[in-house]
LODRENSE-341355 format. One record per residue: x, y, z of N, C-alpha, C, O, CB in turn. Coordinates in steps of 0.2 Angstrom, whole numbers, plus 5000, padded with zeros to 4 digits. Each point is the difference from the previous one (the first is absolute). Glycine has a CB too. Layout:
BEGIN
XYZXYZXYZXYZXYZ ...
This chain:
BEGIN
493555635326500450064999499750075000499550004997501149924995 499550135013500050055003500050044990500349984995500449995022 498850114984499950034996500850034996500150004994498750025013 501750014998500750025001500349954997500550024997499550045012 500049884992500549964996499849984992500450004995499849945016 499050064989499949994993500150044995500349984995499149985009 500450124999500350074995500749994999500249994995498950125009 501349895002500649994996500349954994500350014995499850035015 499649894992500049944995500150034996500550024996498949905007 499650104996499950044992500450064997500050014994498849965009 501650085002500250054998500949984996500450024997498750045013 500749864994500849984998499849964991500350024995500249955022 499150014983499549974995500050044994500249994994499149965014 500550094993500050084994500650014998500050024994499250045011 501449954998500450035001500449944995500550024996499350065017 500049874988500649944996499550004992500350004995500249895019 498750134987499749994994500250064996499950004994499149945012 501450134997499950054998500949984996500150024994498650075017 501849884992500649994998500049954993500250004995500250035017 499249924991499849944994499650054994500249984994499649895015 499950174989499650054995500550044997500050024995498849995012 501950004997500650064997500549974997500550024997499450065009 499849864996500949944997499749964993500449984996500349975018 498650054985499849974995500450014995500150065000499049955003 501349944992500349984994499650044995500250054998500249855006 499050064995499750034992499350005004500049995006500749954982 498850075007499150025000499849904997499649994997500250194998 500649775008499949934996499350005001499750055001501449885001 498750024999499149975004500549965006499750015006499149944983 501750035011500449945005500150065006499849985006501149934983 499450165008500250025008499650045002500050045005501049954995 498150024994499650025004499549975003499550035003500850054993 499749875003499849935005500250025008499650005005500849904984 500350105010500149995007499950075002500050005007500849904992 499250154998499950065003499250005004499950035005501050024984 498449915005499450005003500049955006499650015004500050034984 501049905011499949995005500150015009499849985005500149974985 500750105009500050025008499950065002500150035005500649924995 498650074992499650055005499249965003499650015004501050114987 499549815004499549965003500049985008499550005004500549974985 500850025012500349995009499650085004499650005004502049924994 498750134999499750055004499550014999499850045004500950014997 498949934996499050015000499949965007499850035005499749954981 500649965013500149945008500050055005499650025003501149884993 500250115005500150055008499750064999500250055003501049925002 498250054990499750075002499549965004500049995006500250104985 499449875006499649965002500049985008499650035003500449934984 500650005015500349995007500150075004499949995006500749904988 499650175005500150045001499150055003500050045004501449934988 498050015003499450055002499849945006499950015006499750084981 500549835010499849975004500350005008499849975005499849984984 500750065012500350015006499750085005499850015005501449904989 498850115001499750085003499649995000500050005006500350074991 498949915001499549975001499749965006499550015003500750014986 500349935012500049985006500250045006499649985005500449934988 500450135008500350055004499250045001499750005005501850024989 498350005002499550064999499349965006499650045004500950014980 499449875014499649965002500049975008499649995004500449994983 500750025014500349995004500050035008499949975005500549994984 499850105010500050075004499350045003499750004995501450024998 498750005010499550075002500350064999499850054997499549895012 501550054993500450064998500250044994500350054999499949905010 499449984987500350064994499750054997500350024995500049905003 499450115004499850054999500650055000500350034995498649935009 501450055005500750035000500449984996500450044997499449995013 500349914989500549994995499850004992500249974996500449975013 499050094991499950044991500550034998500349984995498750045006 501250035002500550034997500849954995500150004994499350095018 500849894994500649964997499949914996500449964998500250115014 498649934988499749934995500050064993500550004997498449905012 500750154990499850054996500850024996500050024995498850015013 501949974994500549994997500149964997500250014994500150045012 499649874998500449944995499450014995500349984995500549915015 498750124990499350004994500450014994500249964996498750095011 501450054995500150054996500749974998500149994994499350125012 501149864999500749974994499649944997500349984996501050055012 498349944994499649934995499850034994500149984994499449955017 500150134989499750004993500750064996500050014994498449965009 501950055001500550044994500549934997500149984995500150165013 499949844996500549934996499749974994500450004995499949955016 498750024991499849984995499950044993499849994995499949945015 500450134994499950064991501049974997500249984995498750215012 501149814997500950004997500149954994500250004995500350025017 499249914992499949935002499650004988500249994994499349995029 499850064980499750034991500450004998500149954996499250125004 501149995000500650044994500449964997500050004994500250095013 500249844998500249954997499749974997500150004994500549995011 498949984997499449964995500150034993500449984995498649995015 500550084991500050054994500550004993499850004994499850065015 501149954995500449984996500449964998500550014996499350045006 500049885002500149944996499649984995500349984995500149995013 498950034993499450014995500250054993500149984995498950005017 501050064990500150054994500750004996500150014994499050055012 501349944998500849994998500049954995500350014995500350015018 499049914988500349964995499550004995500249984995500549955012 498950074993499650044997499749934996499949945003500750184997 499249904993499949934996500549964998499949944999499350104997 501249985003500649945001500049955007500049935000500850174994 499249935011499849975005499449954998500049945002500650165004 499049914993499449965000499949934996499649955001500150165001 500949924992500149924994500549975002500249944998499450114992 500950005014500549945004499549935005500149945001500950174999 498549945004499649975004499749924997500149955002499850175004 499749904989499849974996500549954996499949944998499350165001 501249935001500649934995500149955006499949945000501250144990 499149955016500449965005499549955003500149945001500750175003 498449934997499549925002499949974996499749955003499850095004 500549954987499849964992500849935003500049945001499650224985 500949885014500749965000499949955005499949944999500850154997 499249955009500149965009499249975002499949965006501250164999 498549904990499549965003499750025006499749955003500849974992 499550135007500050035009499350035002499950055003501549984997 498049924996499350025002499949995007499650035004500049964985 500749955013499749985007500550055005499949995006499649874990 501050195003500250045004499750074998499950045004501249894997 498750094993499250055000499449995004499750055003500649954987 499749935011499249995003500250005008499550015004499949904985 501250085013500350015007500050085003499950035005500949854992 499350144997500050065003499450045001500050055004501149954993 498549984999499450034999499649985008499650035003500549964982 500149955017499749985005500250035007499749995005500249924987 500550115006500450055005499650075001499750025005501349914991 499250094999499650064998499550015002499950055003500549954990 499149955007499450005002500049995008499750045004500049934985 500649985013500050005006500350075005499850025005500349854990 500350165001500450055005499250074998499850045004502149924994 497750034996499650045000499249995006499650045001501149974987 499349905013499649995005500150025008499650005004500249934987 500850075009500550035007499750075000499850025006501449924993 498850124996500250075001499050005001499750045004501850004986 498249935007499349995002499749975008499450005003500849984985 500350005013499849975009500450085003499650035004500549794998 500350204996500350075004499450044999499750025005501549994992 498549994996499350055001499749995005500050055004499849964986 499949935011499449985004500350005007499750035003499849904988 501050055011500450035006499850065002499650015005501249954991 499650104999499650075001499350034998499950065001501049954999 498849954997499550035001499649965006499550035001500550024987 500149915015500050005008500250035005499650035004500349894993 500650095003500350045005499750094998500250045004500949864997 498650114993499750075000499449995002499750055003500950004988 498949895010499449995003500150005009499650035003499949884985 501050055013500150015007500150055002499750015005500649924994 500250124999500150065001499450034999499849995006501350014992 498550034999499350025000499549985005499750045004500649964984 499649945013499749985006500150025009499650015004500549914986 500850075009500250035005499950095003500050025006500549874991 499450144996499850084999499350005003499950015006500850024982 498849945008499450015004499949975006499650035003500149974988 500749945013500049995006500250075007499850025005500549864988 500250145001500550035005499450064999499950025006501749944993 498050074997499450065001499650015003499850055002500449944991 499449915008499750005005499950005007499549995004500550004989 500650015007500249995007500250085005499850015006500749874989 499750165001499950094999499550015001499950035005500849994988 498749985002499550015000499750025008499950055003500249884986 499749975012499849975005500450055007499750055003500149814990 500650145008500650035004499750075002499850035005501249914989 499050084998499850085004499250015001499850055002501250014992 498549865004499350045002500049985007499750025004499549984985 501249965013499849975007500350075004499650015005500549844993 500450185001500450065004499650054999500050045005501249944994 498350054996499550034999499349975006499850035005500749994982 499549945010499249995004500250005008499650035003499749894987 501350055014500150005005500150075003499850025006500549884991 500050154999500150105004499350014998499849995005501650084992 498149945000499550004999499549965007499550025002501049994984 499849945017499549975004500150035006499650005005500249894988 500950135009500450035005499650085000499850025005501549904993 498650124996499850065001499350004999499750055001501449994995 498549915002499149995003500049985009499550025003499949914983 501150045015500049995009500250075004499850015006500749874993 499950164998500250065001499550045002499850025006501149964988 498850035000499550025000499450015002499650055000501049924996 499249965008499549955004500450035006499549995004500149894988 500950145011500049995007500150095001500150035005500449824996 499550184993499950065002499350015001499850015006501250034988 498749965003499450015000499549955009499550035003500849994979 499949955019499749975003500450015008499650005005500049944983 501050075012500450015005500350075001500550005004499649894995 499650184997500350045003500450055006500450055000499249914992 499850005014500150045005500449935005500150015006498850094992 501249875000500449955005500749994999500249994994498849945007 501450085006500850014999500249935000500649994998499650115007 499449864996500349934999500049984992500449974997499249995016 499850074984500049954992500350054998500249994994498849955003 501450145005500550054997500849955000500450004996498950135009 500649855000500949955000499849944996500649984998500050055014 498949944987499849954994500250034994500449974997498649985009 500750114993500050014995500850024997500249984994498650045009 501450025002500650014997500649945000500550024999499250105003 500149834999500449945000499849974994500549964998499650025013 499250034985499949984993500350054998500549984996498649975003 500950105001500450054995500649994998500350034995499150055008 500949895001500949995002499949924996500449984996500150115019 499049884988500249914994499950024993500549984996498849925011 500250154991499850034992500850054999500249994994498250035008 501850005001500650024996500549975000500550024996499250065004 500349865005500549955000500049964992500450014995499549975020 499249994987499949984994500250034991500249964995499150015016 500550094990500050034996500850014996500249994994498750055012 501649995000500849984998500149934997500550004996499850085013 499449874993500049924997499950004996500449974996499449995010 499550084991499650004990500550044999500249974995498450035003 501650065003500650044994500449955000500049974994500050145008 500449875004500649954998499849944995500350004994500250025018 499249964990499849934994499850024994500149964995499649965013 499850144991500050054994500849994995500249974995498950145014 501249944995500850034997500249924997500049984995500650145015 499549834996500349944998499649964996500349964997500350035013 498850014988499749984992500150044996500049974994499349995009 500850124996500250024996500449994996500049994994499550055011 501249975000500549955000500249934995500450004995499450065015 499749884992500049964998499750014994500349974995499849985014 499350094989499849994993500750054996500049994994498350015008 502250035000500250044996500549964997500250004994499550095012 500549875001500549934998499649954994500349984995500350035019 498849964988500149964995499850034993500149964994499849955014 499850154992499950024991500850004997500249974995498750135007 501649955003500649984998500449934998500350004994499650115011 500049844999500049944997499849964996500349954999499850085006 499050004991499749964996500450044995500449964998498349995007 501450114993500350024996500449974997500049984995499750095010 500949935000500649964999499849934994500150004994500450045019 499149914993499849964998499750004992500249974996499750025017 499850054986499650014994500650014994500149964995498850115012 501649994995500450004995500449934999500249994995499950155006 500149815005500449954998499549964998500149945003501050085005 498349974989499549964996500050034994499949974995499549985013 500750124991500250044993500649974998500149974994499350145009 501349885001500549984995499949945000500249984995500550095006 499149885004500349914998499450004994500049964996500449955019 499150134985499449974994500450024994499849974995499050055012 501750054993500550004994500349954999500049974994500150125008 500249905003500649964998499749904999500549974998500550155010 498349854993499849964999499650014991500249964995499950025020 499550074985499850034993500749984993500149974995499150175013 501249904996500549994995500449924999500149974995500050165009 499949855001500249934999499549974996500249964996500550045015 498850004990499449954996499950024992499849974995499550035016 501050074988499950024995500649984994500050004994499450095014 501349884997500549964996499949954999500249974995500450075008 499149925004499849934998499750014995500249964995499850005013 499350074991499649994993500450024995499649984996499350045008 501650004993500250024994500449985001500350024995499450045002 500849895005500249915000499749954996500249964996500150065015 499049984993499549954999499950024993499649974997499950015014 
């Protein structure tokens, strides 16, 4: 399933979570059960939702250009999950301690430790998931770094070789003035080097501008890049930070 189908799912997901939270009856434990549990479904399709971007991101060389329109679904991903809070918040707090001794009466009654211990197992598991995303990205920021210094020394290299080469063109120059200045034959030599040297030379500007170029392009890229590991590391931070106060 394509990124576009997922956000809608999930947008459709919210949208039914966000109707089921206004029709609530009372503050029971019974319907905020069910209220914790279909923000549990949307932890999932966020989950399904970065994972799929991640793979996109792993997938492409092009993403870079497509930062822009990944860096939206990010931006509607973590406004939802602030939303996504707000409910929590006030199911947690809405029912308050009442809520909590209903919780307490209902698993005493129903006996439903081994549906506590299921979910906990869960929990953990969707926390060991959000842990391989880390490790995910923090590969993909080692890669990216690696490729920065590649791509530097190759620049580098580039322009000392276009240096030392107009350099070895203008000690020959040089060398044939000195040595040839009364002969009309090493004058048409000569001025046939002078004309390769500024051929040449038009060649080092051009590939000059067009590295310039290219570093301009990928700083603006790593940038990008950088801010979309500033938000998924939000919006993973945050997710870990529910799981643990679950747990």
């Amino acid at each position: 399933m394509n990124t576009d189908s997922l956000s809608e799912e999930r947008s459709n997901q919210l949208q039914q979570l966000r109707t089921f939270q206004s029709s609530l009856p009372d503050s029971s434990a019974e319907s905020l059960l069910l209220l914790i549990q279909k923000m549990d479904d949307l932890i999932i399709k966020d989950g399904e939702l970065i994972s799929v971007m991640l793979d996109d991101i792993a997938a492409k060389d092009t993403a870079m250009v497509q930062a822009e329109s990944t860096l939206e679904e990010f931006e509607k991903a973590k406004t939802e999950l602030a939303t996504y809070e707000e409910y929590k918040q006030y199911a947690m707090i809405g029912g308050g301690v009442l809520v909590l001794i209903f919780l307490i009466i209902i698993i005493i009654q129903s006996s439903s430790k081994g549906k506590l211990k299921k979910k906990l197992k869960k929990f953990k598991k969707q926390n060991h998931e959000i842990e391989e995303k880390n490790t995910t990205i923090h590969k993909l920021s080692e890669d990216l770094e690696s490729i920065k210094k590649d791509h530097k020394l190759a620049i580098d290299k580039l322009s000392k070789d276009h240096e030392q080469a107009l350099r070895k063109k203008e000690e020959e120059i040089d060398s044939i003035r000195k040595e040839n200045q009364n002969s009309e034959s090493l004058k048409e030599e000569l001025k046939k080097l002078k004309a390769d040297l500024s051929s040449k030379e038009l060649s080092i500007n051009e590939k000059q501008r067009e590295i310039d170029r290219q570093k301009t392009a990928v700083e603006n890229a790593n940038q990008e890049t950088e801010r979309l590991k500033a938000k998924l590391a939000g919006i993973n931070d945050n997710q870990i930070s529910d799981l643990k106060e679950k747990e």
